[in-house]
C-alpha positions in Angstrom: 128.7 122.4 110.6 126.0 122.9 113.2 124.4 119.9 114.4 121.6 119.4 116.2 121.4 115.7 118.4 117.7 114.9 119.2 117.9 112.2 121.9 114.7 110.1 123.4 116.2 109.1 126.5 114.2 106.7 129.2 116.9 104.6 131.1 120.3 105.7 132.4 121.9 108.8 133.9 125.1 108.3 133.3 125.4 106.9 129.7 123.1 109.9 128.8 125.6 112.1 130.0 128.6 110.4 128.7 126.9 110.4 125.3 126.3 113.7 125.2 129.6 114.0 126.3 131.3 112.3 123.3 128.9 114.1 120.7 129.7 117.5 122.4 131.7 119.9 119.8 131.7 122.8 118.3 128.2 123.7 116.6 126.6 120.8 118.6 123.5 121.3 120.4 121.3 118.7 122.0 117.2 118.6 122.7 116.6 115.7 125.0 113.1 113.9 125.7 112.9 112.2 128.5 110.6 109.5 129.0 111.0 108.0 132.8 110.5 108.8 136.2 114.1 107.7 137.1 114.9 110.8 134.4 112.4 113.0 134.8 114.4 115.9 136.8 117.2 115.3 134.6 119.7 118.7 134.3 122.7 118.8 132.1 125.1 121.3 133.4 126.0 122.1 129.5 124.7 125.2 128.1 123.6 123.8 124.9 121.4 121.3 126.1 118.0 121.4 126.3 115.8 119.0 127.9 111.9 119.0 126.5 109.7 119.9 129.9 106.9 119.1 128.0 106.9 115.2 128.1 104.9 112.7 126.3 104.4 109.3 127.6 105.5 107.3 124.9 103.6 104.0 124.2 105.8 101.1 122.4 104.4 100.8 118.9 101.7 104.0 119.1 101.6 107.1 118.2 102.9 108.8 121.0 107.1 108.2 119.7 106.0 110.3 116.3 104.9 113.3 118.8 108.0 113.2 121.1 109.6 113.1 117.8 108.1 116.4 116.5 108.3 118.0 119.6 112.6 117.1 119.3 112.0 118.7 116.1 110.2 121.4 116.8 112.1 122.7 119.4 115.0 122.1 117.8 114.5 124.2 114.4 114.2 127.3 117.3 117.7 127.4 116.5 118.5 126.4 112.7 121.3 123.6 112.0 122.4 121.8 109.1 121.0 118.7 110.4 118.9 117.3 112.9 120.5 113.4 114.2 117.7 111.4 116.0 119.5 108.8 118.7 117.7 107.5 121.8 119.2 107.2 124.7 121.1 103.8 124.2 122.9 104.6 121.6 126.7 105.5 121.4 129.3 106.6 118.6 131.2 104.2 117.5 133.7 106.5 115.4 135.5 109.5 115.5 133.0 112.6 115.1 134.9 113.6 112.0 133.3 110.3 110.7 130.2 111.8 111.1 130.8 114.9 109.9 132.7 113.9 106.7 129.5 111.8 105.6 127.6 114.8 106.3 128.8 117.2 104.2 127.3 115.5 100.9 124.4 117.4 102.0 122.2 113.6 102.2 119.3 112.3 103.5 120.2 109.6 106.2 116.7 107.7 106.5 116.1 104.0 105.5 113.1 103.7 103.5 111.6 100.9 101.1 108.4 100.8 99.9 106.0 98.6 102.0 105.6 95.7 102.7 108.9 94.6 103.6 110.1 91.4 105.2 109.9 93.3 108.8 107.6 96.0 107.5 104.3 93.8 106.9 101.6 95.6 105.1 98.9 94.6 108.2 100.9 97.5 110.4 99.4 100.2 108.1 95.8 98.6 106.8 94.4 97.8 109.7 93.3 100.5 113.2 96.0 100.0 115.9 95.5 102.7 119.3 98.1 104.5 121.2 98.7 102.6 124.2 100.7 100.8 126.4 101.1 97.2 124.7 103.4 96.2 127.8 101.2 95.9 131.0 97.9 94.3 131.2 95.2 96.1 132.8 91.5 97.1 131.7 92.2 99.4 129.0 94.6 97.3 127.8 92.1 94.2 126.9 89.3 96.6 125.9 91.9 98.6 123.5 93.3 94.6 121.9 89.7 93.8 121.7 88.5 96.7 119.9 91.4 96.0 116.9 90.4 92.3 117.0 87.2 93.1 116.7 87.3 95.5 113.5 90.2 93.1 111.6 87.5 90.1 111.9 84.8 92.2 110.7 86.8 93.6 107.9 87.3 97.1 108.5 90.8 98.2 106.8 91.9 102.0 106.0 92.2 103.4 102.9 95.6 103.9 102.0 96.0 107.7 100.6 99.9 107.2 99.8 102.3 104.8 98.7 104.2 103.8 101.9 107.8 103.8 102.9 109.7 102.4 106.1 112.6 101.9 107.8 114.6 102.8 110.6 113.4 105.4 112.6 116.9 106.7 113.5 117.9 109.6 110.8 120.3 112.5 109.8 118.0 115.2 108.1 119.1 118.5 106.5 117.2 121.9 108.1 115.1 121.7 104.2 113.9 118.6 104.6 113.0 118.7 108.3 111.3 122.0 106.4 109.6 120.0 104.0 108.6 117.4 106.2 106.7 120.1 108.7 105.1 121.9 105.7 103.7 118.7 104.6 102.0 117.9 107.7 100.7 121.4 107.9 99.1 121.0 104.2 98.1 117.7 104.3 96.4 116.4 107.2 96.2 113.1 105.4 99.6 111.8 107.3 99.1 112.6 110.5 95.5 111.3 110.4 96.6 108.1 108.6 99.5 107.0 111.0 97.7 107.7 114.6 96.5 104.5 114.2 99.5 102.4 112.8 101.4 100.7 113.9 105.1 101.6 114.9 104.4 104.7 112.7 107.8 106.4 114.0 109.1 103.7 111.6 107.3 105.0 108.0 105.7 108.7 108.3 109.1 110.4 107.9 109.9 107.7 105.2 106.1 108.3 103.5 106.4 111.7 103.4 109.9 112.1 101.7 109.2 109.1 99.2 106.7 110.7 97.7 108.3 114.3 97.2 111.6 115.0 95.4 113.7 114.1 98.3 113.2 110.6 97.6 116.2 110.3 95.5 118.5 111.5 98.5 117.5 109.2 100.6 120.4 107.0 102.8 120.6 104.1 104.1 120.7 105.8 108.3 123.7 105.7 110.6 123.3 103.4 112.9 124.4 99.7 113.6 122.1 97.1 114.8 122.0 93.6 115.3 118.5 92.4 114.6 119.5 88.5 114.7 118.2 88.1 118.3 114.3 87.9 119.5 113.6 90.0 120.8 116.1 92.7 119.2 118.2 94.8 118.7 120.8 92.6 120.7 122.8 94.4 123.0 125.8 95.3 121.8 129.1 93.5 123.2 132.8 92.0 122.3 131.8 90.0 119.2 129.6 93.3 118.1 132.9 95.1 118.8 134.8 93.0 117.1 133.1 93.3 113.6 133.1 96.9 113.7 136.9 96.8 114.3 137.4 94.7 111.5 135.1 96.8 108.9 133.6 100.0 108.3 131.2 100.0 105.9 127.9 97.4 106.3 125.3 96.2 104.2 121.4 95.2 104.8 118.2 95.3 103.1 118.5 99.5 102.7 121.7 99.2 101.1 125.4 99.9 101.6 126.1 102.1 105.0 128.7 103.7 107.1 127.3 103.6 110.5 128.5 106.3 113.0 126.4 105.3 116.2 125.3 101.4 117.2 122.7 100.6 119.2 121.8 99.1 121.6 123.8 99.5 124.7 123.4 98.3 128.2 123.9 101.7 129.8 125.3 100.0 132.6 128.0 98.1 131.0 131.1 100.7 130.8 133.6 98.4 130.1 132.2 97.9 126.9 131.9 101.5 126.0 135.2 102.0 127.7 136.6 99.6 124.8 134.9 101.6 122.1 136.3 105.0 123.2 139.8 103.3 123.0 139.6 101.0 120.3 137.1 102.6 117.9 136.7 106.4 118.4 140.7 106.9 118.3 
């Protein structure tokens, strides 16, 4: 099976390489995006990685993660696999890769969607006009940007909603046909790409939109990854107790059903005793 790892990577050197490192196998390749200046010359010595020169400055919550997203993808289907695996950069396998693979080869969909709203998904994300920039620093644009989506939810001004939404977990496992389907779709209908430059987290539902409403729906999986959500702000990082639970139990359960998570997330990429423990304890 040929898979193909799409990473978003924008903190740590080393854990990028030991991940890639851990996922490397036969049939793997990797396209990396990287998104920091302590990254930006980044080489892997590794023949089948590739590492996006092209970057996009990616704005928490805008628009921007979609396009470093398509550009994974894009580059990516260069060179046809069976699936395409979206990870960022803190994220680690938690099992052997035969785990991975054996889920794999039921030819599913592994991408959490429910329709909208959800309890974490509010409706407001979609309805109202959110820009692409950074929500994190405070400068000029900033203020002006905040001022102009204040401005038009007191006066009223919502966009019409062309779809029935989805969303979920950004992090997936998608077949080359629906990666396919999911590019034709935005070539035909410029409704979804026009729609979700001004939602909010949109990396979060435009995959999901597009496949619930098509036939793929049905296929649809809960993703692979494990995340604690119970801290603010979240995901928590993960630790002993984390690595405890996944020792004891394999298989989880949330609000997109029953899952078998291969990767967890979110690691401090500077804490290698921890990851150190789940090479030895979990990926054996």
């Amino acid at each position: 099976m040929r898979i193909a790892y799409l990473i978003l990577a924008h903190a740590g050197l080393s854990h990028l390489d030991r991940l890639i490192a851990a996922l490397n196998d036969t049939g793997s390749m990797f396209v990396v995006h990287v998104d920091s200046y302590s990254l930006q010359n980044y080489v892997s010595p590794l023949p089948n990685v590739t590492v996006l020169r092209e970057r996009t400055h990616v704005n928490w919550g805008g628009y921007s993660q979609t396009r470093a997203e398509l550009a994974l993808l894009r580059r990516a289907v260069q060179t046809p696999a069976d699936y395409y695996v979206l990870i960022s950069g803190t994220h680690y396998p938690i099992r052997p890769n035969q785990f991975l693979y054996d889920q794999l080869a039921g030819g599913d969909e592994f991408l959490s969607a429910r329709p909208v709203p959800t309890e974490d998904k509010p409706l407001s994300r979609f309805e109202h006009y959110y820009f692409d920039f950074d929500r994190r620093t405070r400068s000029v644009s900033h203020y002006a940007l905040r001022g102009a989506e204040a401005a038009l939810r007191l006066l009223g001004v919502k966009k019409p909603i062309p779809f029935a939404l989805y969303a979920g977990s950004n992090w997936f496992a998608l077949t080359h046909a629906a990666v396919a389907y999911i590019f034709d779709t935005l070539d035909r209908d410029p409704r979804y790409a026009g729609f979700f430059r001004t939602s909010l987290f949109p990396e979060e539902a435009i995959f999901q939109t597009i496949l619930g409403n098509s036939p793929w729906r049905p296929r649809l999986r809960h993703c692979l990854t494990y995340s604690d959500w119970s801290t603010v702000p979240g995901p928590a990082i993960i630790g002993d107790r984390h690595l405890d639970e996944l020792y004891r139990q394999d298989t989880f359960t949330s609000d997109y059903g029953e899952f078998k998570p291969f990767f967890a997330r979110k690691f401090d990429p500077h804490n290698t005793r921890v990851l150190d423990i789940v090479d030895r304890r979990l990926r054996k």
